[in-house]
N, CA, C and O of each residue as an XYZ file, in Angstrom:
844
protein
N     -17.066     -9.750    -11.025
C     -18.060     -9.770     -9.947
C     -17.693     -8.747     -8.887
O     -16.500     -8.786     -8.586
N     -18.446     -7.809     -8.224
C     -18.624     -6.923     -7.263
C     -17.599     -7.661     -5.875
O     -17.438     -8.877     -5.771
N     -17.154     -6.907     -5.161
C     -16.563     -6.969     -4.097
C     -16.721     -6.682     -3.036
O     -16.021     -6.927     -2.054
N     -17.980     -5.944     -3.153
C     -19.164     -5.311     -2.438
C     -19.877     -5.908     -1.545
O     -20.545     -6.795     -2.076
N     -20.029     -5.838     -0.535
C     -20.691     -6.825      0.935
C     -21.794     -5.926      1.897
O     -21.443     -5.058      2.696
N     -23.096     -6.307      1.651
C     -24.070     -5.370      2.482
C     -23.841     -3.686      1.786
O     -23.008     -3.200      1.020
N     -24.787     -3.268      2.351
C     -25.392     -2.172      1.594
C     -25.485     -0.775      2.321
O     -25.944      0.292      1.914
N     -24.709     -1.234      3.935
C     -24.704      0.290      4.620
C     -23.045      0.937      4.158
O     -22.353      0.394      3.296
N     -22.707      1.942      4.782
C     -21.825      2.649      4.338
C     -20.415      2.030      4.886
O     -19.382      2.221      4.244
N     -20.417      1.445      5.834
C     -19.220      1.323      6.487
C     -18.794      0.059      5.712
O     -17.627     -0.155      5.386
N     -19.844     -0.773      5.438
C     -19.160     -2.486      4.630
C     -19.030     -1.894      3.403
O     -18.303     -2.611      2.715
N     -19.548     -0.507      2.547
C     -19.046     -0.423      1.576
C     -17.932      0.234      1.297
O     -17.238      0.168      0.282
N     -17.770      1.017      2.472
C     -15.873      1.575      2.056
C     -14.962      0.449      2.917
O     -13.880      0.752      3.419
N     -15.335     -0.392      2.978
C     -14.196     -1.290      3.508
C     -13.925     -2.503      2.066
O     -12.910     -3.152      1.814
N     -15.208     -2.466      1.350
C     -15.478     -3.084      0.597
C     -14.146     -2.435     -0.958
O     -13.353     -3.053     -1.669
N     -14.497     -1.109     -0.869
C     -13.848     -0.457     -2.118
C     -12.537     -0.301     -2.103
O     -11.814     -0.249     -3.099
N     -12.019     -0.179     -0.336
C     -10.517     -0.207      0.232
C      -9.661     -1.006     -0.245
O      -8.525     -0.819     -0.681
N     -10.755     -2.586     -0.049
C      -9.618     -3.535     -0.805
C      -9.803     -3.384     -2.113
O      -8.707     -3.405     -2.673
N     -10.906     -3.205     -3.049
C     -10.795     -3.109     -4.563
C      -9.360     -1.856     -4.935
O      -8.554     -1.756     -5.860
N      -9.546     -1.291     -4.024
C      -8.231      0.140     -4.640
C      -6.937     -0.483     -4.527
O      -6.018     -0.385     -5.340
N      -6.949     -1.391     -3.019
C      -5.551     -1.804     -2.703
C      -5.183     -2.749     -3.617
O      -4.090     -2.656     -4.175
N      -6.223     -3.990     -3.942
C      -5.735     -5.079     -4.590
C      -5.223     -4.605     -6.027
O      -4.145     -4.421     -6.593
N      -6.622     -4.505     -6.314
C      -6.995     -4.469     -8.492
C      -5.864     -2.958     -8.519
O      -4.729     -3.014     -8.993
N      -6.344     -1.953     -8.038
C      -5.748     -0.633     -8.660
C      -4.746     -0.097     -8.430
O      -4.068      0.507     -9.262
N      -4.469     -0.247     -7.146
C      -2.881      0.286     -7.179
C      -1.653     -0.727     -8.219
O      -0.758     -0.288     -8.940
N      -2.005     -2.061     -7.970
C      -0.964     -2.323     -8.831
C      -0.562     -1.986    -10.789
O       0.507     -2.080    -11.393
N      -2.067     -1.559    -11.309
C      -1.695     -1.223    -12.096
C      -1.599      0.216    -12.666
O      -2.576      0.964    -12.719
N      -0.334      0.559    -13.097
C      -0.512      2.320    -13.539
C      -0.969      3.010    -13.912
O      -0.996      4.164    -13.483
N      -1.598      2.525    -15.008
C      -3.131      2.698    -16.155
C      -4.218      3.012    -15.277
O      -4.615      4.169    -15.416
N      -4.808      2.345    -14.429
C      -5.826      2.403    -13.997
C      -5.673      3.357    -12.396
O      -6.560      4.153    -12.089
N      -4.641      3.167    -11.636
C      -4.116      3.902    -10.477
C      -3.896      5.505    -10.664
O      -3.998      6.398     -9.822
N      -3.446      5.599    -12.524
C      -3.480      6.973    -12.783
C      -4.781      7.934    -13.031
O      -5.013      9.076    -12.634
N      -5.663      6.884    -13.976
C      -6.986      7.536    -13.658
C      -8.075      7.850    -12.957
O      -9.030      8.503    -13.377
N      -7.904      7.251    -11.561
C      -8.442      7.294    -10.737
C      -7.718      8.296     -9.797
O      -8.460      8.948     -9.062
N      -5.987      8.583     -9.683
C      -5.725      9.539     -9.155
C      -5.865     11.332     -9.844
O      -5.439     12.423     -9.464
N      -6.506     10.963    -10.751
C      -6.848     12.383    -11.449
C      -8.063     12.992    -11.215
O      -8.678     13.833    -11.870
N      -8.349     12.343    -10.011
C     -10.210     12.520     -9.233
C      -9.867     13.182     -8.546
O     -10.804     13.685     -7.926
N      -8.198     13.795     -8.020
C      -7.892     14.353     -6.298
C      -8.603     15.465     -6.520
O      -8.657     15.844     -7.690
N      -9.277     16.214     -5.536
C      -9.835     17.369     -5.311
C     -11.026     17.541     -6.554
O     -11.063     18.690     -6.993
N     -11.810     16.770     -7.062
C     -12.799     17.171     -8.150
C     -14.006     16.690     -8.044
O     -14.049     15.533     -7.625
N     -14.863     17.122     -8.250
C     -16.268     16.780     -8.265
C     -17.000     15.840     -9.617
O     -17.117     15.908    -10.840
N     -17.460     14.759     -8.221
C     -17.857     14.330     -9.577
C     -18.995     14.377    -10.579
O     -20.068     14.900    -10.277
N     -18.696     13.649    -12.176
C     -19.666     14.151    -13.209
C     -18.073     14.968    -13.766
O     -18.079     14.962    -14.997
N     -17.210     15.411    -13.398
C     -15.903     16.022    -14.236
C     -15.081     15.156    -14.677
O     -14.663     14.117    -14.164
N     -14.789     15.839    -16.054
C     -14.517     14.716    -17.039
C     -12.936     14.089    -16.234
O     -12.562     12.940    -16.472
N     -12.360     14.759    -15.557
C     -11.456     13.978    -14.652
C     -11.328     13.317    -13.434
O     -10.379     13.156    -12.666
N     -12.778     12.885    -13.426
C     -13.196     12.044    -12.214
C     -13.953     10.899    -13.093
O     -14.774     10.346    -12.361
N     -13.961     10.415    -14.258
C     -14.652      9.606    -15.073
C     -14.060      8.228    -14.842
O     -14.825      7.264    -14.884
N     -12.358      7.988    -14.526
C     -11.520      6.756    -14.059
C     -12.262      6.802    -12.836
O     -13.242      6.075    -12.999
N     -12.271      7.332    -11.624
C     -12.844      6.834    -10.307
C     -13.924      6.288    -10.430
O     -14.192      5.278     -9.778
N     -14.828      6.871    -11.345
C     -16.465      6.377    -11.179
C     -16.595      5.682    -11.696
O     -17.731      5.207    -11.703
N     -15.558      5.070    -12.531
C     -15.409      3.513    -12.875
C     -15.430      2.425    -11.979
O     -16.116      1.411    -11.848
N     -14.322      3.024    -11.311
C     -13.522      2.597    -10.038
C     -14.478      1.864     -8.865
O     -14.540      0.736     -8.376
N     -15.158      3.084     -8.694
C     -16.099      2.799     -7.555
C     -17.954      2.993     -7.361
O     -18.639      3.380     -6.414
N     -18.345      2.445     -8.959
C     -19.464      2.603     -9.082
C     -19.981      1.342     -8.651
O     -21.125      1.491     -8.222
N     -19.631      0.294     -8.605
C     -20.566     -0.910     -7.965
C     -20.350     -0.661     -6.303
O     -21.066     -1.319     -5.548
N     -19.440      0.214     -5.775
C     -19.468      0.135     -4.356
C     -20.331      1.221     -2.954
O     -20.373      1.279     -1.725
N     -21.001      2.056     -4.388
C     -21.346      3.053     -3.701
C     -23.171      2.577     -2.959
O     -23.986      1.728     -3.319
N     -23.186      3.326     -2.138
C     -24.687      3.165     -1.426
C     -25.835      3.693     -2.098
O     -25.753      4.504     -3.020
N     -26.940      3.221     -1.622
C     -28.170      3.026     -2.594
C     -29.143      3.261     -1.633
O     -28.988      2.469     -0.703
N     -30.251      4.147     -1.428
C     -30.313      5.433     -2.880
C     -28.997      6.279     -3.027
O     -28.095      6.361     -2.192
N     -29.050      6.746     -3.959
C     -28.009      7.549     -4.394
C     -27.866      8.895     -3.647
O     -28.758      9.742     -3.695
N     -26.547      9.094     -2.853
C     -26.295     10.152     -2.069
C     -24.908     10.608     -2.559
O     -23.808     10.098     -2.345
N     -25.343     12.034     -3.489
C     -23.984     12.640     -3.516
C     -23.079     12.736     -2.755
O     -21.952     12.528     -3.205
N     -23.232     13.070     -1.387
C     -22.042     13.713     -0.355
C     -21.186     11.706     -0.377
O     -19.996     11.396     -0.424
N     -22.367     10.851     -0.322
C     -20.965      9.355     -0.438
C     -20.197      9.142     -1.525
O     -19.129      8.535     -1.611
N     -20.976      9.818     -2.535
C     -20.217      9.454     -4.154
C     -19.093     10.310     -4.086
O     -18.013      9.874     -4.483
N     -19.186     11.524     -3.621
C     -17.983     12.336     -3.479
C     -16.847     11.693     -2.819
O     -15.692     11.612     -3.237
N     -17.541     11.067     -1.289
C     -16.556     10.653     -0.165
C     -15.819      9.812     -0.826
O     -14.611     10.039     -0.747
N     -16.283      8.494     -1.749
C     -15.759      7.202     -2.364
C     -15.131      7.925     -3.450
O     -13.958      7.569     -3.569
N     -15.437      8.703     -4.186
C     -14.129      8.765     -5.166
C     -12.995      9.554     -4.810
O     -12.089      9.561     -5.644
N     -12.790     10.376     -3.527
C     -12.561     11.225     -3.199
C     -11.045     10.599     -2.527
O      -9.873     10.948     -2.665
N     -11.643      9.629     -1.834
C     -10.669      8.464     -0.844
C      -9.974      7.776     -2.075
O      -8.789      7.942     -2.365
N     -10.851      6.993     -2.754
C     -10.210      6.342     -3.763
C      -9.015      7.552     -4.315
O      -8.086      7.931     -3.603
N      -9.198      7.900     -5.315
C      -8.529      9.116     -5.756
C      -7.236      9.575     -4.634
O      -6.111      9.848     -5.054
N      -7.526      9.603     -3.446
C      -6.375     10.151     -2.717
C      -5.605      8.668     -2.304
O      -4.563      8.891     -1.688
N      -5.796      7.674     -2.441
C      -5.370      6.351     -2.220
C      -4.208      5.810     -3.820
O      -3.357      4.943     -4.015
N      -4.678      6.636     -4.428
C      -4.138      6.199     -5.893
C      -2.857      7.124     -6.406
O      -1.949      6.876     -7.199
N      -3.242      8.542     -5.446
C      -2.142      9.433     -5.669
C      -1.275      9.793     -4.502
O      -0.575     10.806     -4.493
N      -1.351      8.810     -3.378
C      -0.247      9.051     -2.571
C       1.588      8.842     -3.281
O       2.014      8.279     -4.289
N       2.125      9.454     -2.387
C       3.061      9.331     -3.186
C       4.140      7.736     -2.708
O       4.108      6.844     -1.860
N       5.141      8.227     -4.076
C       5.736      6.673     -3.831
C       5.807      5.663     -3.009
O       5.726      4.472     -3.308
N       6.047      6.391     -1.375
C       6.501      5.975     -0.252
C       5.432      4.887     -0.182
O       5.593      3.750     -0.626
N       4.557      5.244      0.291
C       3.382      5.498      0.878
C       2.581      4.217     -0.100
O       2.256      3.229      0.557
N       2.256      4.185     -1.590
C       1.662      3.565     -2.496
C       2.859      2.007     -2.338
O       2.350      0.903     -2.530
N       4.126      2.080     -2.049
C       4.974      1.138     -1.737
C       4.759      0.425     -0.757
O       4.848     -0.796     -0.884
N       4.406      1.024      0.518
C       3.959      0.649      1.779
C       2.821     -0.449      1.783
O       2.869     -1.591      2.241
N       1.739      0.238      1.120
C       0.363     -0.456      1.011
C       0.479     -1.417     -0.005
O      -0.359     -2.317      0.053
N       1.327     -1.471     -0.958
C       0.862     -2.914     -1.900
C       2.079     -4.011     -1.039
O       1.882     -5.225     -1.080
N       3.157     -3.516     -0.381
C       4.197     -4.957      0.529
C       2.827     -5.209      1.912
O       2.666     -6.247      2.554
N       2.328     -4.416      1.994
C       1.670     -4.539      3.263
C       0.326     -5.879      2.760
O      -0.082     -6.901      3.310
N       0.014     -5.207      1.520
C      -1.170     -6.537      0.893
C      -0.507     -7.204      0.452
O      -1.349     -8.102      0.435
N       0.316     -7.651      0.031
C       1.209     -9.064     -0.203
C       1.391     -9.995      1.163
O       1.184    -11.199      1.319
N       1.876     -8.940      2.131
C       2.378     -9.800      2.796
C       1.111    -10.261      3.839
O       1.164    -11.402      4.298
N       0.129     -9.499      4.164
C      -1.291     -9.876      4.422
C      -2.172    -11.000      3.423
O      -3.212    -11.552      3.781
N      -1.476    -11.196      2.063
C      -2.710    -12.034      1.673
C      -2.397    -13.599      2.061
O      -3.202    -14.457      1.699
N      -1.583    -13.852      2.572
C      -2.059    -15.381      3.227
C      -2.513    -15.379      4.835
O      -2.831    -16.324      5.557
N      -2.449    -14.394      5.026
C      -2.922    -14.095      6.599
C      -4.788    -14.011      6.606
O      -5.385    -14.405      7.608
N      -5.342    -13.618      5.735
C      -6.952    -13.346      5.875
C      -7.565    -11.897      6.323
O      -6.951    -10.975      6.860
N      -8.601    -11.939      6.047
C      -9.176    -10.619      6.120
C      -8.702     -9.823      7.413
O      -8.420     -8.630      7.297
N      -8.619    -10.400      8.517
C      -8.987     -9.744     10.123
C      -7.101     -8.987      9.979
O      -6.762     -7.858     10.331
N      -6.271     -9.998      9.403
C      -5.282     -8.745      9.402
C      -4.677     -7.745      8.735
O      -3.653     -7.105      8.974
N      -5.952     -7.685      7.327
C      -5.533     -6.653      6.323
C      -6.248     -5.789      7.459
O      -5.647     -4.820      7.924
N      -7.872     -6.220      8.036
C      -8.421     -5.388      8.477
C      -7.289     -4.470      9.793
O      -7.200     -3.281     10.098
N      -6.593     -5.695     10.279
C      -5.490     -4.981     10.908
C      -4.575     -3.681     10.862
O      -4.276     -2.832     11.701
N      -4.197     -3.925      9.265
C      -3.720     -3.052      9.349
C      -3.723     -1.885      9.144
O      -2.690     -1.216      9.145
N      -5.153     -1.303      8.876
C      -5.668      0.016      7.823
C      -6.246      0.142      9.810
O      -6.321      1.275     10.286
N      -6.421     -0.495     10.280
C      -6.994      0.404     11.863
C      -5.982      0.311     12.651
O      -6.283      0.392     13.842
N      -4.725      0.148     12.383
C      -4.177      0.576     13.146
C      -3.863      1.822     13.822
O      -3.125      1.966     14.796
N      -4.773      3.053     12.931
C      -4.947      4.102     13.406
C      -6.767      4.214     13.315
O      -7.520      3.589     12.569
N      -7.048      5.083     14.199
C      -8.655      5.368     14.363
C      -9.427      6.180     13.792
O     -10.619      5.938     13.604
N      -8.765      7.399     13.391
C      -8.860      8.450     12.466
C      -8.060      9.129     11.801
O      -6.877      8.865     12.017
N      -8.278      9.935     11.044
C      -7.186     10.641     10.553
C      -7.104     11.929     11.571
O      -6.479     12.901     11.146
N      -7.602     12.000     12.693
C      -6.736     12.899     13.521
C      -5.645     11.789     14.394
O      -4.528     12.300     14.475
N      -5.702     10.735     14.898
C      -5.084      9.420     14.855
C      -3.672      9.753     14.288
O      -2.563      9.941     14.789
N      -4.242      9.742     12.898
C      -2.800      9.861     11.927
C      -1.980     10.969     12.314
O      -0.834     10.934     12.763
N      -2.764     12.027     12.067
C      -1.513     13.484     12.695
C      -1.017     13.184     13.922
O       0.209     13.121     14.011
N      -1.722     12.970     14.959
C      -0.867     12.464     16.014
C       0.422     11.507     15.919
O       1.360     11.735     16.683
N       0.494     10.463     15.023
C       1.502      9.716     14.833
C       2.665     10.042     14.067
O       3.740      9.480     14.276
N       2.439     11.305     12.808
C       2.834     11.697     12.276
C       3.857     13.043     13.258
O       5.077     13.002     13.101
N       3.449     13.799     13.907
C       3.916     14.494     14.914
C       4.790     13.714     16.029
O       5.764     14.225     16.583
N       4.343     12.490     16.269
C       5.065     11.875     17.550
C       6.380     11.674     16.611
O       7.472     11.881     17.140
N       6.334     11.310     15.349
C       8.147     10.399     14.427
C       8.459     11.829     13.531
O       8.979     11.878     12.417
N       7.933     13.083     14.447
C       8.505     14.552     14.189
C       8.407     14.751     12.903
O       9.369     15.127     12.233
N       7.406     14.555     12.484
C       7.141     15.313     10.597
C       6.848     16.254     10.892
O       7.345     17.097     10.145
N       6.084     16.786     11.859
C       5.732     18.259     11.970
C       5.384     18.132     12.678
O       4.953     17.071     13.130
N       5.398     19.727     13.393
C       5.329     20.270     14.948
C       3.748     20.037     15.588
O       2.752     20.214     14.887
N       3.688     19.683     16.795
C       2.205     19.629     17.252
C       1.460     20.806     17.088
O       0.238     20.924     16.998
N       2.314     21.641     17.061
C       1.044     23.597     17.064
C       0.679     23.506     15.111
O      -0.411     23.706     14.574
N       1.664     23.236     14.607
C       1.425     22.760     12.880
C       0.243     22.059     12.535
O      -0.684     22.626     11.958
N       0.219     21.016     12.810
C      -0.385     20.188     12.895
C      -1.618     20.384     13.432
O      -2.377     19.478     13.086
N      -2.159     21.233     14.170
C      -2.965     21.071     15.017
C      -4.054     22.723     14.527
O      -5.074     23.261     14.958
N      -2.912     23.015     13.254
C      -3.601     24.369     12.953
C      -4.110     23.631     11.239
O      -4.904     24.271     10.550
N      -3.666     22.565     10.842
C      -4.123     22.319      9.659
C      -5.341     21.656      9.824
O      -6.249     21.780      9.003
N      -5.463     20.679     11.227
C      -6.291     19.965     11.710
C      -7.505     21.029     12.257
O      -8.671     20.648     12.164
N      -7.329     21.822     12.594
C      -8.397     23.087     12.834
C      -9.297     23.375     11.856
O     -10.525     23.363     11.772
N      -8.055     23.732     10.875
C      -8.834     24.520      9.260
C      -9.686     23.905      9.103
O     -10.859     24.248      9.249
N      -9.032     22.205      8.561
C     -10.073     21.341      8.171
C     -11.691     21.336      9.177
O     -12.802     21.564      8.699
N     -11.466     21.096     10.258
C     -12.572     20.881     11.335
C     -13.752     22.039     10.967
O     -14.885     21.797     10.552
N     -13.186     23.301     11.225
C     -14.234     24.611     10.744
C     -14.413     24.415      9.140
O     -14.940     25.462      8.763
N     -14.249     23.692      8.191
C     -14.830     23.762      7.276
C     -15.954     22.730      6.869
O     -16.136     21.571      7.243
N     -16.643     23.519      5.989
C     -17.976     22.091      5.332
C     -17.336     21.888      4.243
O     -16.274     22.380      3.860
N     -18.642     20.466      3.315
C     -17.975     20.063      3.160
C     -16.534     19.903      1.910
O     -15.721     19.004      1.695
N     -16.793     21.386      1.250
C     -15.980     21.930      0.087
C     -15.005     21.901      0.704
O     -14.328     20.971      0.266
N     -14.292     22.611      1.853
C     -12.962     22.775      2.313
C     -12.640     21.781      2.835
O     -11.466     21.474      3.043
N     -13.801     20.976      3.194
C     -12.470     19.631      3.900
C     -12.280     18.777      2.573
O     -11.251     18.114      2.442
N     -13.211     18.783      1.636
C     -12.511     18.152      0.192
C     -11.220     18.707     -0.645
O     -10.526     18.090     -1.452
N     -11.106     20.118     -0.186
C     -10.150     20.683     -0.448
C      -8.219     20.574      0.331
O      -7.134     20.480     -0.242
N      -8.578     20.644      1.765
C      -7.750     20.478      2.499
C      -7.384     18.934      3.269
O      -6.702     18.824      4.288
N      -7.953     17.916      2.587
C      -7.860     16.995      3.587
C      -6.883     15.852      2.725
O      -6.190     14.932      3.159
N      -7.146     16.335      1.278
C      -6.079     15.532      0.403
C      -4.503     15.970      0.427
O      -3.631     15.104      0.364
N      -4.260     17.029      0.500
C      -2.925     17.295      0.768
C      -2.179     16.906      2.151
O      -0.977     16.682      2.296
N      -3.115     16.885      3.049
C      -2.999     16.600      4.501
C      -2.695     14.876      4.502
O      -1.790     14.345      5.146
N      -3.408     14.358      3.865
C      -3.141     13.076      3.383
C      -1.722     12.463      2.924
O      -1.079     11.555      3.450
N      -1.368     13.402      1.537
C      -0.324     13.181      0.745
C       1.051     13.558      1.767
O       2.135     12.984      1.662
N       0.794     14.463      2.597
C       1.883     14.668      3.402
C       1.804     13.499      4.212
O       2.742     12.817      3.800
N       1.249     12.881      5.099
C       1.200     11.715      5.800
C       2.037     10.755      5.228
O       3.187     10.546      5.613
N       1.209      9.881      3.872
C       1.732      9.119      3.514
C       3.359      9.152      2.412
O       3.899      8.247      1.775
N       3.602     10.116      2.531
C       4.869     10.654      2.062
C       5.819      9.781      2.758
O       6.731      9.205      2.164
N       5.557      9.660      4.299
C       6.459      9.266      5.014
C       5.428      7.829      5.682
O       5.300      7.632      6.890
N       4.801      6.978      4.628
C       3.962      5.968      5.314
C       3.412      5.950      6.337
O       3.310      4.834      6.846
N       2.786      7.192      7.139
C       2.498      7.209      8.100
C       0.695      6.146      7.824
O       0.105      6.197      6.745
N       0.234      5.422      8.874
C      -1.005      4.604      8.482
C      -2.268      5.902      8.012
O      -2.365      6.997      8.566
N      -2.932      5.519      7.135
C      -4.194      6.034      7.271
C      -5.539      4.616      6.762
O      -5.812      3.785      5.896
N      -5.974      5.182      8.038
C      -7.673      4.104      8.274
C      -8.404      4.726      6.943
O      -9.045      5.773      7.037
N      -8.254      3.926      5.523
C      -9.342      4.715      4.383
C     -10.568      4.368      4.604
O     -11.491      5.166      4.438
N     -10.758      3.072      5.028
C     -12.770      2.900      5.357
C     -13.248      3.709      6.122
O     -14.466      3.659      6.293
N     -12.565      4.584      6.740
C     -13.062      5.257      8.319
C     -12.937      6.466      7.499
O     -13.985      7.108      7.431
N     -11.920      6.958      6.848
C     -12.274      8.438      5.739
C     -13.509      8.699      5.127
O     -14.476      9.436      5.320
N     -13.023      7.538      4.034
C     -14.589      7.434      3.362
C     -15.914      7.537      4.055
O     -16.931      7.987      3.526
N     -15.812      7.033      5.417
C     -17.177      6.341      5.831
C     -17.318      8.350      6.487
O     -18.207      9.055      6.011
N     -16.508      8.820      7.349
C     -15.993     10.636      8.054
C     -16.282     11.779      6.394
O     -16.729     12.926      6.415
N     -16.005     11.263      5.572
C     -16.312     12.294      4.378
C     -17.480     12.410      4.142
O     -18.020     13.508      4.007
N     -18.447     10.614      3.994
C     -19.689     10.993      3.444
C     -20.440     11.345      4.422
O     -21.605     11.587      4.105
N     -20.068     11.495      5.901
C     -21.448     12.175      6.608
C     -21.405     13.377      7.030
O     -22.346     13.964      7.564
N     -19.778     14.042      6.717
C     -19.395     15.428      6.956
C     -19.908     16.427      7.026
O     -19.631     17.092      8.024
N     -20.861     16.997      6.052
C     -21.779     18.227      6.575
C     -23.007     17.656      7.491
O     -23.743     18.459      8.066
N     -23.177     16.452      7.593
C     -24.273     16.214      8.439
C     -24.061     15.771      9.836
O     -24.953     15.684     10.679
N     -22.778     15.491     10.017
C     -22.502     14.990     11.221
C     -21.170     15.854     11.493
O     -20.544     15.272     12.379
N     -20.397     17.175     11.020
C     -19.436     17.559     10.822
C     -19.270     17.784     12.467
O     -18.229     17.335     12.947
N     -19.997     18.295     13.171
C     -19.358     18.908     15.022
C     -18.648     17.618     15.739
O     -17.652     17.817     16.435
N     -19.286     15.987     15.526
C     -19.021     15.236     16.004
C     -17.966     14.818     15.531
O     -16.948     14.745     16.218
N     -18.018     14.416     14.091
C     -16.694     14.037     13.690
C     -15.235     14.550     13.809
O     -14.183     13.958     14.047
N     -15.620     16.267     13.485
C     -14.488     16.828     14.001
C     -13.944     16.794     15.736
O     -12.805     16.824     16.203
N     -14.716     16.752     16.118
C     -14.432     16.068     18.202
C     -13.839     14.958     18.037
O     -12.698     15.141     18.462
N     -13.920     14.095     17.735
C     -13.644     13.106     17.394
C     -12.141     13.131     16.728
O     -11.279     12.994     17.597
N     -11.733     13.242     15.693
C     -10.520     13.991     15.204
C      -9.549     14.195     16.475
O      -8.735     13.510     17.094
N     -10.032     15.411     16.530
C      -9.173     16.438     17.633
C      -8.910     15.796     18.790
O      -7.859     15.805     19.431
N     -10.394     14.978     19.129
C      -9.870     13.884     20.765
C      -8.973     12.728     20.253
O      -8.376     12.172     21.175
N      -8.711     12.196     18.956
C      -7.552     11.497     18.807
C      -6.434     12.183     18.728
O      -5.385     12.110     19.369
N      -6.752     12.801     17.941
C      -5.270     13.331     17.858
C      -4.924     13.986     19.234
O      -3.703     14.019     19.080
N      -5.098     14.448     20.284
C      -4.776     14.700     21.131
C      -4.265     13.598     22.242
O      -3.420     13.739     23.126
N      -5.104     12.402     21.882
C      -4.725     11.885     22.973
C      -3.709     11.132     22.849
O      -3.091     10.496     23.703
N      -3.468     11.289     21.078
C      -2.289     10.314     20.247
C      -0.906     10.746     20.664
O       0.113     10.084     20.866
N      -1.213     12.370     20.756
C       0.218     12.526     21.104
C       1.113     12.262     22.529
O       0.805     12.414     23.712
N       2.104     11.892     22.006
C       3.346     11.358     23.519
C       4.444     13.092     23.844
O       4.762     14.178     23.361
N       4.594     12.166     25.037
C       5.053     13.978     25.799
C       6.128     14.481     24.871
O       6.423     15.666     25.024
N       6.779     13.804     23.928
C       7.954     13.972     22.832
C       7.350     15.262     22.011
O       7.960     16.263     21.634
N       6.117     14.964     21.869
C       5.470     15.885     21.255
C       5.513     17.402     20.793
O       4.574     17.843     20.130
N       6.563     18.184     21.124
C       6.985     19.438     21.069
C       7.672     19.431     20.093
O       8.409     18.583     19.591
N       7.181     21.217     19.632
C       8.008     21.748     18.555
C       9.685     21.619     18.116
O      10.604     22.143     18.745
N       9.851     20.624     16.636
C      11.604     20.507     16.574
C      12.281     21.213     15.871
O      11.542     21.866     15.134
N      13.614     21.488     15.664
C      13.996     22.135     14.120
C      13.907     21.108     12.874
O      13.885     21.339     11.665
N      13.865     19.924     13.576
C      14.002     18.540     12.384
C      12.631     18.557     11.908
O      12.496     17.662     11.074
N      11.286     19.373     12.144
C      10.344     19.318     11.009
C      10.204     20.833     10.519
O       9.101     21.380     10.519
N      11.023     21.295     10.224
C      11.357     22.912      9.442
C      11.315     22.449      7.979
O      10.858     23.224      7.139
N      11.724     21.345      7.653
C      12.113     21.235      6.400
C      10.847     20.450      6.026
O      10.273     20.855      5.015
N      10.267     19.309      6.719
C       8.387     18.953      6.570
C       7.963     20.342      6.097
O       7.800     20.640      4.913
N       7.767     21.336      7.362
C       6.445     22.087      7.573
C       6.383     23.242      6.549
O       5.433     24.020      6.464
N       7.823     23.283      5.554
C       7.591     23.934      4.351
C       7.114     23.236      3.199
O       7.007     23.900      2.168
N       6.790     21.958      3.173
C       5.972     21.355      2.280
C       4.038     21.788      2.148
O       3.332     21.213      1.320
C-alpha cells in the first residue's frame, strides 16, 4: 500500500522521504538501484530502480521537472556515502518510537540546503568564500546545472553527516526553473545567516576543499 498522503507537492516529498529512509536504505539491492539515478534523466535505463522507487509518490498531472526532482533526491539519498547513509537509518531507529513530529524533526533541522552549507562551513569542512562559490554556480544555473551540481554538493555534506532537509530539496528541485530567482534568495539568505563569526577561511578545510 502507498505511503503517499494528499496530492500537492510538499506531502508528497515528505511522503517518499520516509519510503527512501525506511523500505530503501536498509536494503542494498534496492538502495543500489535507485542510487544509479544520481545525475540522470529519467526514462534512462539507469534511472528504471528509482521510478520504481518513487512512482506511486509523484504528483498528478504528470510534471516532468517533479519526476526529475523525486528521483533525483531519492537517488542522491541512496548514494550518500557511508557516513551519512549510517546517520539516517540510527537516526530512524531511534525516532521510530518517538512518532512522526520527530522524524519530522529531524530532516528540518536545517531549512535549506543553503542551511546545510552554512553548517557545514561553521564544523570547518570548507571555507565560507568555497562554499559560497559552489553555492553561486548552482544559483545561476537552470534546471540542468543544478541537477548536475547539486548532487555532489550533497555527497560532500553528508560525507561528514552534515543534516540535509530532503522534502524541502525535492519540493526546491521541482519548481526550479519556475521559481529559480526566489529559491536561490532563499538559499543564499540561509546560508548567510547560518553562518557564526567562526566562519573564516582555515587550513583544516584544505584537505575537504580538494574533494
Amino acid at each position: 500500500m502507498s505511503e503517499a498522503r494528499g496530492t500537492d507537492t510538499a506531502s508528497l516529498a515528505w511522503a517518499l522521504a520516509r519510503h527512501i529512509s525506511r523500505k530503501v536504505l536498509p536494503e542494498n539491492g534496492r538502495r543500489a538501484a535507485v542510487a544509479a539515478a544520481v545525475r540522470r534523466v529519467p526514462g534512462e535505463p539507469r534511472t528504471f530502480g528509482a521510478l520504481r522507487e518513487t512512482a506511486e509518490f509523484l504528483p498528478e498531472p504528470h510534471d516532468p521537472a517533479a519526476e526529475r526532482a523525486f528521483v533525483a533526491v531519492a537517488a542522491m539519498m541512496c548514494d550518500q556515502p557511508r557516513r551519512g547513509r549510517l546517520a539516517e537509518l540510527a537516526f530512524q531507529r531511534e525516532a521510530a518510537d518517538a512518532g512522526e513530529s520527530e522524524r519530522k524533526r529531524g530532516w528540518t533541522a536545517v531549512t535549506s540546503l543553503g542551511d546545510s552549507c552554512a553548517k557545514a562551513v561553521n564544523l570547518k569542512l570548507q571555507s565560507a568564500s568555497s562554499m559560497e562559490t559552489r553555492l553561486h554556480a548552482i544559483c545561476r544555473s537552470h534546471a540542468d546545472g543544478a541537477h548536475r551540481l547539486v548532487p555532489p554538493l550533497v555527497g560532500f555534506l553528508r560525507a561528514d553527516a552534515v543534516d540535509v532537509n530532503w522534502p524541502r530539496l525535492i519540493e526546491d528541485l521541482t519548481w526550479w526553473d519556475r521559481r529559480r530567482e526566489t529559491i536561490a534568495a532563499r538559499w543564499l539568505r540561509e546560508y548567510y545567516r547560518g553562518l557564526n563569526n567562526s566562519a573564516e577561511p582555515s587550513m583544516n578545510t584544505k584537505k575537504k576543499e580538494q574533494q
